[in-house]
N, C-alpha and C positions, 0 to 999 in steps of 0.2 A: 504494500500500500504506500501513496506518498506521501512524501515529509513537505510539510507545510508551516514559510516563515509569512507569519501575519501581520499587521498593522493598523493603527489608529492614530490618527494624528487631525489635527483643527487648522485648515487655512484659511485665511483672513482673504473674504471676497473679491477682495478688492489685488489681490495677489494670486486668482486661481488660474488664469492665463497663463503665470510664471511658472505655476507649480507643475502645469500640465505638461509644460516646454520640458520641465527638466526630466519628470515623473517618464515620457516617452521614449528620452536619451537614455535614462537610466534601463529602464525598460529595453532597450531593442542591448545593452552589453547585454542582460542579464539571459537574454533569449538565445543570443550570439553565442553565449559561455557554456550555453546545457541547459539553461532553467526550461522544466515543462509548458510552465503558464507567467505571466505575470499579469496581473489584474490591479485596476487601480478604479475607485468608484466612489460618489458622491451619494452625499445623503439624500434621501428624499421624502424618510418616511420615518424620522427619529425620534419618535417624542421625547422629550426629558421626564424621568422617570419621579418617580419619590422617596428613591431612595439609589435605584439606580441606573443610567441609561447609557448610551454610548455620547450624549452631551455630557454629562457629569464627568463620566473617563476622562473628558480631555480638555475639560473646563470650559467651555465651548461660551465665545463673547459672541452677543447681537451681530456684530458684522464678520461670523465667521460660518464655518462648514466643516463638518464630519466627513475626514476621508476614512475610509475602510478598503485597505489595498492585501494581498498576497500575493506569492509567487511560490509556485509547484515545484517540486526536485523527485524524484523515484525514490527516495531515501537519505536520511541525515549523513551517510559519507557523498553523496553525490552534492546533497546542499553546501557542505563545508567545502567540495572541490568547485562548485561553483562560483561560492561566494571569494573562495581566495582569487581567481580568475578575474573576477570582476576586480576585485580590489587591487589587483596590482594590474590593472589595464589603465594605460596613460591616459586614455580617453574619462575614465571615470574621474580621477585624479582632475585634468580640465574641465570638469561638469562641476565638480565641488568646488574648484577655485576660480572659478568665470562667474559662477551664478550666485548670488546672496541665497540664502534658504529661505523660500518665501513663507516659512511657517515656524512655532515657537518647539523647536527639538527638543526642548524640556517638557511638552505637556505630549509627546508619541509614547505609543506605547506598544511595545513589539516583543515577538517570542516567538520559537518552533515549536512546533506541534507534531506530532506524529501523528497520522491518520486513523483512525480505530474504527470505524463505520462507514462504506464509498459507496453509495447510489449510481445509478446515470440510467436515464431513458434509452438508451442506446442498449 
């Protein structure tokens, strides 16, 4: 089954143009390197909760947005050979020092996951 690194993170609206620019670049090393999937997706349907919600996670201000992104690997050695790949590709390296980060990296919140239950209509 595969291993899955997740994400939540809050862009400020007024910066999701920026994020999308970068989120795509990063996106096409990570696809280039091995990654199965990368997926990147805006809220649409996120109430705040009352005790808990994906606003809350990430402390989510009036002029901001809930990204909820992942990216697929066959398994946590295949992730770790991926992610090193990425990480020392020049090009990633120019995306993190070209672009400002157009969101607060203190309030993302990310982790792998190993897959224990996989669906598909197919």
């Amino acid at each position: 089954m595969a291993y899955v690194d997740g994400f939540i993170l809050a862009v400020p609206l007024e910066n999701l143009d920026a994020y999308k620019r970068i989120a795509r670049k990063a996106g096409k090393l990570w696809i280039e390197h091995g990654a199965l999937t990368y997926v990147e997706c805006r809220a649409e349907d996120t109430p705040h909760g009352k005790t808990t919600s994906f606003p809350r996670a990430v402390k989510l201000k009036a002029d901001e947005t809930v990204i909820l992104a992942w990216i697929t690997y066959r398994n946590r050695r295949h992730r770790d050979a991926v992610v090193k790949k990425v990480m020392e590709d020049p090009r990633m390296a120019r995306i993190m020092e070209s672009e400002a980060m157009p969101f607060d990296g203190r309030r993302m919140i990310f982790g792998g996951f190993t897959t224990m239950i996989e669906m598909t209509s197919a």
